[in-house]
Backbone as JSON, one array per atom type, in Angstrom:
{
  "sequence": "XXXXXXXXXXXXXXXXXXXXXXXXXXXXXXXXXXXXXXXXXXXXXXXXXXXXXXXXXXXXXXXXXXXXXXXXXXXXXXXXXXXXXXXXXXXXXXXXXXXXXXXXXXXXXXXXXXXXXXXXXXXXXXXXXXXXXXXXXXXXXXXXXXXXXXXXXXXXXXXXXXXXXXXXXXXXXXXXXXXXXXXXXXXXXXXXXXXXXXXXXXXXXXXXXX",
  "N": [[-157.4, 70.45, -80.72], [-156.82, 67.44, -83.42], [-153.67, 67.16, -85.07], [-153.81, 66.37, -88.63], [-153.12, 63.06, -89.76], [-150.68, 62.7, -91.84], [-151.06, 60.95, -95.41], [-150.11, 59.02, -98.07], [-151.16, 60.13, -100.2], [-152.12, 62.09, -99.23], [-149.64, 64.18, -98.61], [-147.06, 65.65, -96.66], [-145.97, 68.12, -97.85], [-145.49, 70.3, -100.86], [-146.5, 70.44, -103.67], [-144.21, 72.12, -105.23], [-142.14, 71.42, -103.01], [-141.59, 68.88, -103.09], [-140.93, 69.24, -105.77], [-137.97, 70.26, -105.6], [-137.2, 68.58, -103.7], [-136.55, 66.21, -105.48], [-134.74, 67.02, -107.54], [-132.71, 68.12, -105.47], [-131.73, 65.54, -104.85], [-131.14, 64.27, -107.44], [-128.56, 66.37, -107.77], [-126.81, 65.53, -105.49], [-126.22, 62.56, -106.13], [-125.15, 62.72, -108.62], [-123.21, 64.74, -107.97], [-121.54, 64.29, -106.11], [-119.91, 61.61, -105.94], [-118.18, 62.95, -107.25], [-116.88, 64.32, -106.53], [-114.6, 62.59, -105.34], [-113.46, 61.79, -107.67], [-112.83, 63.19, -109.13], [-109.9, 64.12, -108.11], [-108.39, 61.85, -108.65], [-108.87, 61.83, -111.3], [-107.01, 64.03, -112.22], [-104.87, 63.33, -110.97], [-103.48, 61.02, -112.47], [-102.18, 59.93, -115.18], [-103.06, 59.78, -118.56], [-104.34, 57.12, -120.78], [-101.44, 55.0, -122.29], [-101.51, 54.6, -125.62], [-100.27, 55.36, -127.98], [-97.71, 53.45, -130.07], [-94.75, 54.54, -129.96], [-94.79, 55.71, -127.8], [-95.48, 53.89, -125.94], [-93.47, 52.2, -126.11], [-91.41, 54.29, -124.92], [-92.31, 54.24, -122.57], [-91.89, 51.73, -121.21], [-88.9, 51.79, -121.53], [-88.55, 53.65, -119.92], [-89.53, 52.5, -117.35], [-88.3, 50.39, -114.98], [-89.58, 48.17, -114.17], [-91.66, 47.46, -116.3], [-93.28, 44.95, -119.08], [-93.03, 43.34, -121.55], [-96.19, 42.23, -122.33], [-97.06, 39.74, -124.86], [-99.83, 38.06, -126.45], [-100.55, 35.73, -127.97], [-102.17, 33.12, -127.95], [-104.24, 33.03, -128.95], [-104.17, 33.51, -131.16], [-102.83, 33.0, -134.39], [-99.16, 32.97, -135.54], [-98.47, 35.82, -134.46], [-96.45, 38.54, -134.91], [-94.74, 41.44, -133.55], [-92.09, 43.94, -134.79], [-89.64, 45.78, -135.19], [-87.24, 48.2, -135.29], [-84.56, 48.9, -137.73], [-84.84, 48.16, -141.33], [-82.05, 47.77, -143.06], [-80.73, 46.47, -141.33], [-77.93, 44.09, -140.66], [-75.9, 42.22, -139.83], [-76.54, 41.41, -136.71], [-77.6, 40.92, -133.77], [-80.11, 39.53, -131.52], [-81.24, 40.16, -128.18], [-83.38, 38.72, -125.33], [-85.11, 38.61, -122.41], [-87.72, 36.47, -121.21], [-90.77, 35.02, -120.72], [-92.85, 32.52, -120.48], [-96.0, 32.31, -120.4], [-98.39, 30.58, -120.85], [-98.76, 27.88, -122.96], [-101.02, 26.86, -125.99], [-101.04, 24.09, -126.75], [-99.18, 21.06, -126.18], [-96.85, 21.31, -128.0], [-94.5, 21.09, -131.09], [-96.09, 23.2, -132.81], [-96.85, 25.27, -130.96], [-95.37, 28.09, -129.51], [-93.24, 31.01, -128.73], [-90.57, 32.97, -129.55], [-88.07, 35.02, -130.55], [-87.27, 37.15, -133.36], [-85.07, 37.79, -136.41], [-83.84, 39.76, -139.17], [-85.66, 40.39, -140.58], [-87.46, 40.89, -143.03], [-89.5, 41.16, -143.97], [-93.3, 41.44, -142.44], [-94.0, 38.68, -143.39], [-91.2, 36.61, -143.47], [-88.45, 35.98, -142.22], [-85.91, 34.9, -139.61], [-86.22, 32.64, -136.93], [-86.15, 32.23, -134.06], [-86.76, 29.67, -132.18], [-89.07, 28.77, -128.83], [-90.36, 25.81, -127.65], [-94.01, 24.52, -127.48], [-93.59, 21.67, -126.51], [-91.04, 21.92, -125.34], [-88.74, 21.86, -126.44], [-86.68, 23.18, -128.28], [-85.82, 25.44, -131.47], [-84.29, 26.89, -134.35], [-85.66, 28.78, -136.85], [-86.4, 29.39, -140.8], [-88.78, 31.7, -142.07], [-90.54, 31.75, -144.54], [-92.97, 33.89, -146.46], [-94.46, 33.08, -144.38], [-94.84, 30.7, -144.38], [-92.86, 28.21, -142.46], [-89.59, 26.66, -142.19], [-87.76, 24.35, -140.56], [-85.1, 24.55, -139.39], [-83.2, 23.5, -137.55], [-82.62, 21.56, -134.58], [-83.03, 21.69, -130.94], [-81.73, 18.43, -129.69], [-82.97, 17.07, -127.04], [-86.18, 17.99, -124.81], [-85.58, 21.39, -123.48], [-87.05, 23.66, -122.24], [-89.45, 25.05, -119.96], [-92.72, 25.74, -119.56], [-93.47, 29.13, -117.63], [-91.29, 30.11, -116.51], [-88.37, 32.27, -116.17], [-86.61, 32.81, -118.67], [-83.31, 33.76, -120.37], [-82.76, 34.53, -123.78], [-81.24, 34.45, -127.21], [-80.76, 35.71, -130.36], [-78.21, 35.35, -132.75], [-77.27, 36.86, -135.87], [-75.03, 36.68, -138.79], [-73.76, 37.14, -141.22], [-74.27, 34.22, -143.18], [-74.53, 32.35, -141.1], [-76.56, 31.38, -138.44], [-76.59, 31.64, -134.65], [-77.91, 30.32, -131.48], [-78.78, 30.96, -128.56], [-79.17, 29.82, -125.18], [-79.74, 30.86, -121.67], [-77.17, 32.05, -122.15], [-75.8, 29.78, -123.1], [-74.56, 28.34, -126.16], [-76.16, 26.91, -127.86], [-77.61, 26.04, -130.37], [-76.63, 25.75, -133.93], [-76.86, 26.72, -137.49], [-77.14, 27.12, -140.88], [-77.65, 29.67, -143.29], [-78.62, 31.72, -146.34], [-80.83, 32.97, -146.93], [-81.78, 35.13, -146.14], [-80.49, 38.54, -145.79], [-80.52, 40.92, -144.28], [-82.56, 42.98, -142.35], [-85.45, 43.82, -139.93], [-86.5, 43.28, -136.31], [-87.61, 41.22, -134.37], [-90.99, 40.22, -132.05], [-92.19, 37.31, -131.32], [-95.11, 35.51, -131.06], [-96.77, 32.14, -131.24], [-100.06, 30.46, -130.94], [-99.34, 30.74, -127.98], [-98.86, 32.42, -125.1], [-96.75, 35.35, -124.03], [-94.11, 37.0, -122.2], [-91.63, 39.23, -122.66], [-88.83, 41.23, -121.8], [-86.18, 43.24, -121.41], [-84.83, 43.49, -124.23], [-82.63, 43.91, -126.18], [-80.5, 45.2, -128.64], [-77.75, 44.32, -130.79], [-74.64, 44.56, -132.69], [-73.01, 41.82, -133.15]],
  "CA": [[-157.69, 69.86, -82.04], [-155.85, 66.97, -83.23], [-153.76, 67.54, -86.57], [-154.21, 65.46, -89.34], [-152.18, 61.92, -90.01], [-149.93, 62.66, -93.2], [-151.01, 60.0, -95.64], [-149.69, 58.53, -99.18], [-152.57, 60.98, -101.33], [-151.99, 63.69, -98.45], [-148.2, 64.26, -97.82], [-146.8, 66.96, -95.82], [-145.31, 68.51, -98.13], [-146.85, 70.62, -101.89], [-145.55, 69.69, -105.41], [-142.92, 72.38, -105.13], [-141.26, 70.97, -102.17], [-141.28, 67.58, -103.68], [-139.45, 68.6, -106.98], [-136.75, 70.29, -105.3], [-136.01, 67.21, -103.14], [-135.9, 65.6, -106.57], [-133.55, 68.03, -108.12], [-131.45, 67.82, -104.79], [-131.37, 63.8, -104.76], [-130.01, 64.38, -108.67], [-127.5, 67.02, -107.6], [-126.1, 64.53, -104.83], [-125.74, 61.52, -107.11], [-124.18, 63.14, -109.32], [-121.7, 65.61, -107.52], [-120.87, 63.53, -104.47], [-119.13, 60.53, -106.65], [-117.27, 63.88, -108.49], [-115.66, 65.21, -105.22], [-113.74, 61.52, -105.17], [-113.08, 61.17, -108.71], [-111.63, 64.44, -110.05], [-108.61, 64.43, -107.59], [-107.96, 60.64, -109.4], [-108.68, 61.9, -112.7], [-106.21, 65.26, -112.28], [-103.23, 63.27, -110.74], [-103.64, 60.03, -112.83], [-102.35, 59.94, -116.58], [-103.94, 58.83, -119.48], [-104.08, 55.57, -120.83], [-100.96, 55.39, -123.12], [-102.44, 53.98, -127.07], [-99.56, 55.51, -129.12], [-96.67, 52.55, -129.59], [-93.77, 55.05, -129.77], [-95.67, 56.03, -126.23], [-95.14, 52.39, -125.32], [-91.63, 52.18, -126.15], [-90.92, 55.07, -124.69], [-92.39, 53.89, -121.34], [-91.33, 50.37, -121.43], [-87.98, 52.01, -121.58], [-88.32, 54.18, -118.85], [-89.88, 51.7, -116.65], [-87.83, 49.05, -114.69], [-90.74, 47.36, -113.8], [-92.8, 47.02, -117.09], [-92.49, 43.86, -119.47], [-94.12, 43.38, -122.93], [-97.07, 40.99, -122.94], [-97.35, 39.47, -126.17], [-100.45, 37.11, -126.4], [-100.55, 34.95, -129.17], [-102.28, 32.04, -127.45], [-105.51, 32.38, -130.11], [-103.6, 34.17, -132.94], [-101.73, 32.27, -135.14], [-98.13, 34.15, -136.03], [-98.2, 37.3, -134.16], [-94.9, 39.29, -134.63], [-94.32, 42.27, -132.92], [-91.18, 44.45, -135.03], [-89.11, 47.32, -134.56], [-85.9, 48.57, -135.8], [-84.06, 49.12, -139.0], [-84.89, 47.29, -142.36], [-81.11, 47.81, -143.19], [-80.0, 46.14, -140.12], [-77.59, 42.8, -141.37], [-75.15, 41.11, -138.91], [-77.13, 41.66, -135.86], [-78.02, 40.16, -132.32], [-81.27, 40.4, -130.65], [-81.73, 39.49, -127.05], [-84.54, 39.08, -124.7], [-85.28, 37.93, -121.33], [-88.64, 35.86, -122.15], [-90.91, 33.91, -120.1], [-93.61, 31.88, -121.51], [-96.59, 31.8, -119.48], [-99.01, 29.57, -120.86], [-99.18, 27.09, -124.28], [-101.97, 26.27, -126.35], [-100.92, 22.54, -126.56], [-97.48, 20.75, -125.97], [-96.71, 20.32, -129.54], [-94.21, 22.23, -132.1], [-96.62, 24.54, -133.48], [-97.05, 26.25, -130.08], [-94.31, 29.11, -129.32], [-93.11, 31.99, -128.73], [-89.68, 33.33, -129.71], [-86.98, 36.4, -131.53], [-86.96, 37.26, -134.65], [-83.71, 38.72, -136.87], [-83.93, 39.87, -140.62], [-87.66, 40.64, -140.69], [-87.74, 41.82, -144.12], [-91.5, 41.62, -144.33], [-93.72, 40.49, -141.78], [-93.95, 36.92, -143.05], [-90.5, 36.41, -144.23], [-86.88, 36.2, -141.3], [-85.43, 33.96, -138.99], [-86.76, 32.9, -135.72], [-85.32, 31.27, -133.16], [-88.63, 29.13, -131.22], [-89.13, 27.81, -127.89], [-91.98, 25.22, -128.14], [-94.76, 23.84, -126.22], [-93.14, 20.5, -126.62], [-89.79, 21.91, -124.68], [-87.58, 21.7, -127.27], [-85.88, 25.05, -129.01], [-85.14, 25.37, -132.92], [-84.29, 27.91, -135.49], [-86.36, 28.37, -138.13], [-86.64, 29.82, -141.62], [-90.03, 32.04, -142.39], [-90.33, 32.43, -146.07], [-94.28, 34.43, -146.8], [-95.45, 32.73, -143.22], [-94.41, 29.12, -144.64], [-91.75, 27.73, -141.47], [-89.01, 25.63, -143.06], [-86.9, 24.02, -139.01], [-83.28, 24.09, -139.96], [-81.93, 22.48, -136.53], [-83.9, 21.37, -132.97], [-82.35, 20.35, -129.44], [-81.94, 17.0, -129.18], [-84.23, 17.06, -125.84], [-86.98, 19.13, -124.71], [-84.73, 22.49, -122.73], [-87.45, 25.01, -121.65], [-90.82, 24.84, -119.45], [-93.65, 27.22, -119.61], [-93.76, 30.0, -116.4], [-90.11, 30.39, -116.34], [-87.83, 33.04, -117.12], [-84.95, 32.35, -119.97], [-82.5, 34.46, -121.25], [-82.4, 33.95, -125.12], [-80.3, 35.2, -127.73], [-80.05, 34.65, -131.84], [-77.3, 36.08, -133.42], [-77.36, 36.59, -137.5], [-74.15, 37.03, -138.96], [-73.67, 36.51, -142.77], [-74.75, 32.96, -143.53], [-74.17, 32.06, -139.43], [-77.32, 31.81, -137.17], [-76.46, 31.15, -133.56], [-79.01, 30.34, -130.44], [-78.31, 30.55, -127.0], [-79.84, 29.54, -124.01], [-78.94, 31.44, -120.88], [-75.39, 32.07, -122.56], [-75.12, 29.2, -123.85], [-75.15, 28.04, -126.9], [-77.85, 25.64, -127.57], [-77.95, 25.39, -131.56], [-75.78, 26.58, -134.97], [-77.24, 27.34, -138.53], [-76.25, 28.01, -141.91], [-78.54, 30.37, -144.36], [-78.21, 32.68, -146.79], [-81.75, 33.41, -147.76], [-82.3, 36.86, -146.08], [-79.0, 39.05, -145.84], [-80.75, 42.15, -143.53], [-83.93, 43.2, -141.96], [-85.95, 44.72, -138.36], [-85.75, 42.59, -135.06], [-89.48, 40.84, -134.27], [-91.1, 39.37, -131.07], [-93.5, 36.33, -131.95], [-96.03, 34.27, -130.13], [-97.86, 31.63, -131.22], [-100.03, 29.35, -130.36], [-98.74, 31.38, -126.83], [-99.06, 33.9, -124.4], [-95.65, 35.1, -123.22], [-93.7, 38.56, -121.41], [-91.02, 39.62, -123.01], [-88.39, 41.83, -121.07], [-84.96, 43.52, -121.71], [-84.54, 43.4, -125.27], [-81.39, 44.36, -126.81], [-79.95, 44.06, -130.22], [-76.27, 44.74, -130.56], [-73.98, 43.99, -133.87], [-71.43, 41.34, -133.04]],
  "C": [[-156.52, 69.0, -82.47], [-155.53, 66.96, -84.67], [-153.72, 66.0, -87.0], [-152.92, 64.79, -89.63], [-151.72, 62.2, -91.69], [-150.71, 61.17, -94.04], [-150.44, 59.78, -97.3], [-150.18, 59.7, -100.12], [-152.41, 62.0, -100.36], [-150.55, 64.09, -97.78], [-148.53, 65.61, -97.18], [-146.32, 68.05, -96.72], [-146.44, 69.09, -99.76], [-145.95, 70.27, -102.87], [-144.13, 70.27, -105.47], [-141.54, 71.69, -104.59], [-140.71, 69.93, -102.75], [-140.32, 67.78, -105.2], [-138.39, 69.33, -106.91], [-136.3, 69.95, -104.36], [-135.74, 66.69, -104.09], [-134.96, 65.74, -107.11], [-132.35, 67.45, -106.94], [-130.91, 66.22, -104.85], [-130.56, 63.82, -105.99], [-129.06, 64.65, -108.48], [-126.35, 65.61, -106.81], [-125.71, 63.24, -105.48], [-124.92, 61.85, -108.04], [-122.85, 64.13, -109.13], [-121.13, 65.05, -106.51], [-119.9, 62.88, -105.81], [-117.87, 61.77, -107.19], [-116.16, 63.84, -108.1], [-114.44, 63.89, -105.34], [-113.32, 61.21, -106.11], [-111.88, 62.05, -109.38], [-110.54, 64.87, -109.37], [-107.73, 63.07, -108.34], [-107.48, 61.31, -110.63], [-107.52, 63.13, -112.74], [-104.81, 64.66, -112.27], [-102.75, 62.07, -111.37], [-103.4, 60.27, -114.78], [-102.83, 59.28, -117.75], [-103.5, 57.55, -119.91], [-102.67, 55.84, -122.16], [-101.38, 54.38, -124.41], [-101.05, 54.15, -128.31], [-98.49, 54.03, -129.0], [-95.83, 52.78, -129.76], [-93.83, 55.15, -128.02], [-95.0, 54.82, -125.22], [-93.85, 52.15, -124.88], [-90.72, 52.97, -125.36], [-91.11, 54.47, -122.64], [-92.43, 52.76, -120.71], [-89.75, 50.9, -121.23], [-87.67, 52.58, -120.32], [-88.97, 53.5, -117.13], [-89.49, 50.8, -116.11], [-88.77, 47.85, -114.92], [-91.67, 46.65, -114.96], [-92.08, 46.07, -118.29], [-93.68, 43.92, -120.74], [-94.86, 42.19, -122.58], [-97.47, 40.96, -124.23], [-98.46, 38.04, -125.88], [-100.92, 36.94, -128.1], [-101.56, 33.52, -128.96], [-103.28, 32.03, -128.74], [-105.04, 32.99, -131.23], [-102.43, 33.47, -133.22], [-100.26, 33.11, -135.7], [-98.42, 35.5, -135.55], [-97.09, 37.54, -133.41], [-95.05, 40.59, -134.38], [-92.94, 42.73, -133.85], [-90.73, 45.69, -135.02], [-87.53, 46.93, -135.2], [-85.79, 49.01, -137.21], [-84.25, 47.91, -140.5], [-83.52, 46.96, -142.82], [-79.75, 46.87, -142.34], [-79.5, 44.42, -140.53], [-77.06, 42.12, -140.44], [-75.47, 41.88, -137.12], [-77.18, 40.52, -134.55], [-78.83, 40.47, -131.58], [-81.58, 39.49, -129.33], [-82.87, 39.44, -126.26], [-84.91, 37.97, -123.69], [-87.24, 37.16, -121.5], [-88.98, 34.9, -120.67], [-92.55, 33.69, -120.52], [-95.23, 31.48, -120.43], [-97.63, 30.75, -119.22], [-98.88, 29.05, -122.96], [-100.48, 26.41, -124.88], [-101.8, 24.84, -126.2], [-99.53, 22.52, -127.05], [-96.98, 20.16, -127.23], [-95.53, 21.58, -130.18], [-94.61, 23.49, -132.55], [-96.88, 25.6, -132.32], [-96.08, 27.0, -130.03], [-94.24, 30.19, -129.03], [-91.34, 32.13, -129.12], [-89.41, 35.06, -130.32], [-86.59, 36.01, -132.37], [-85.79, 37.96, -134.86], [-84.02, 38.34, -138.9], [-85.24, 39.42, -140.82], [-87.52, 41.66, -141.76], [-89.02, 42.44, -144.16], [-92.11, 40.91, -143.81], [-93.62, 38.95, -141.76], [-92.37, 36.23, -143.77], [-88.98, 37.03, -143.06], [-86.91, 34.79, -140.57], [-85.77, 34.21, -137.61], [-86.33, 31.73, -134.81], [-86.71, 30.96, -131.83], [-88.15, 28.11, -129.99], [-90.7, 27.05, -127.65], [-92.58, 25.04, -126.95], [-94.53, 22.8, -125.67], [-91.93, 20.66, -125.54], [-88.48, 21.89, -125.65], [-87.56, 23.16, -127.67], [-85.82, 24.17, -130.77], [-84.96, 26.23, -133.35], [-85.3, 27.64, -136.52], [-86.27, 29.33, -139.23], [-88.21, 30.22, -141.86], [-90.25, 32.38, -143.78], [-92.45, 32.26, -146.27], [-94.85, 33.04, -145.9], [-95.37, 31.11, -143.14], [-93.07, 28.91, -143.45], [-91.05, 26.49, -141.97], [-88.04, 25.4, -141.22], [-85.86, 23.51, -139.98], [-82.46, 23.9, -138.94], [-82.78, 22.56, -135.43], [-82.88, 20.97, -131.96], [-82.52, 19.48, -130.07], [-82.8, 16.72, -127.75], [-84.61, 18.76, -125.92], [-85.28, 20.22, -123.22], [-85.58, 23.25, -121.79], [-88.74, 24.6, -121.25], [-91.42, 26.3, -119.5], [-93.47, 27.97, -117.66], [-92.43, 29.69, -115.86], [-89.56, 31.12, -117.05], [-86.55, 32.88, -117.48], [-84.39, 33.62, -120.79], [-82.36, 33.68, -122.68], [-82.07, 34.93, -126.38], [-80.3, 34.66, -129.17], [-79.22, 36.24, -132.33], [-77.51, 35.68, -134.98], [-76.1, 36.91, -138.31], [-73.78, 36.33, -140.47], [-74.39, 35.93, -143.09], [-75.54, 32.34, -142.21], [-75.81, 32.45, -138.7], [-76.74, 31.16, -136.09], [-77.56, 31.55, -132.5], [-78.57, 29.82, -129.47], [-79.09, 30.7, -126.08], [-79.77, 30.11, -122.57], [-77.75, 31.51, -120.73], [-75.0, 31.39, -123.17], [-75.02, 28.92, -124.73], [-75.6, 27.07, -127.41], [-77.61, 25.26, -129.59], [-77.12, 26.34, -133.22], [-76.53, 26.05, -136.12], [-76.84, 28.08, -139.95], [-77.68, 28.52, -142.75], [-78.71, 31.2, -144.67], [-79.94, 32.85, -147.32], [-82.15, 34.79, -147.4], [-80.99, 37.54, -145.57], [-79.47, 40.42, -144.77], [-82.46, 42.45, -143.22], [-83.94, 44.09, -140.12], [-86.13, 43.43, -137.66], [-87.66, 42.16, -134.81], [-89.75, 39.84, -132.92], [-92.34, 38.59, -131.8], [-94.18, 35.01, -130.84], [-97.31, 33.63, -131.41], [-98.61, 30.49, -131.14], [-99.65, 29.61, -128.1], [-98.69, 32.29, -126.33], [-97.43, 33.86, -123.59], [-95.54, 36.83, -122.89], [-92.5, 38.11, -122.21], [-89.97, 41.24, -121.84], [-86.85, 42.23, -121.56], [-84.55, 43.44, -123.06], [-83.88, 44.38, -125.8], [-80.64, 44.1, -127.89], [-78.92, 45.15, -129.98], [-75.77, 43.63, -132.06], [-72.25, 42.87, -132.77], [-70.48, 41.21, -133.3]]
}
């Protein structure tokens, strides 16, 4: 006798069978992928969110560098330190990776005497190439001295340095110094990174009283 040809409407198999291959096909989709994930997820730490967290591992990190992107936000400062903090020096290895357009208003630079977000002194490297100091009084930018030529290209890295000292701003260029400053309008403040108009890295930053 010859048995009968399995067909579509006559499997081999009875309802049972069929819904615990279903079940097993679930199990396997979902516990296979596990076996490969939860030795990741165990030895792999979380994402860090706090920005003490940051600081903390930015610090302990040779390797890691602040990205500050500013390219579509207008004025974004980054600050840290002491409000108290008066004849200061904040450094920072800095490299600029791309500019909205090659004009003045693009930048990135370090801040000193960051009373209140929109209100210290910032020492800017433009899209244009040129450097200046500037005055921030409530987000208004008053340029109180420029190179004489453009100095700095984008996707290079520059040591840069403003010192605040009384009246005295000074800006230096990989040591040197590039541009001098007189202004008494803010006497103390916290230390600020700023892009804008600019996407840049930020690296090594050090403030020290001269």
């Amino acid at each position: 006798m010859v048995a009968p040809v399995p067909t579509p409407n006559d499997p081999p198999w009875n309802s049972l069978m069929a819904v615990g291959a279903w079940v097993a096909s679930v199990l396997f989709i979902l516990f296979i992928p596990a076996i490969f994930l939860l030795p990741y997820l165990f030895t792999h730490e979380p994402r860090i969110t706090d920005s003490q967290q940051m600081i903390e591992f930015a610090k302990t990190d040779p390797t890691s560098v602040y990205q500050h992107d500013g390219l579509f936000t207008p004025g974004a400062v980054s600050i840290a330190g002491d409000p108290g903090w008066d004849d200061v020096a904040v450094e920072a290895r800095l490299n600029i990776n791309a500019f909205a357009e090659p004009s003045a208003s693009a930048l990135a630079g370090i801040c000193a005497r960051v009373s209140v977000p929109g209100d210290y002194y910032l020492l800017a490297l433009r899209g244009d190439g040129y450097m200046d100091l500037r005055r921030v009084s409530s987000y208004a930018e008053t340029i109180l001295i420029t190179t004489s030529a453009p100095v700095i290209a984008a996707d290079t890295w520059y040591t840069v340095r403003l010192s605040a000292v009384g009246s005295n701003l000074n800006a230096y260029l990989n040591g040197a110094l590039i541009l001098t400053a007189a202004d008494a309008t803010y006497s103390a403040g916290e230390i600020g990174l700023q892009t804008d108009g600019a996407a840049a890295q930020f690296d090594d930053v050090v403030v020290t009283t001269p």
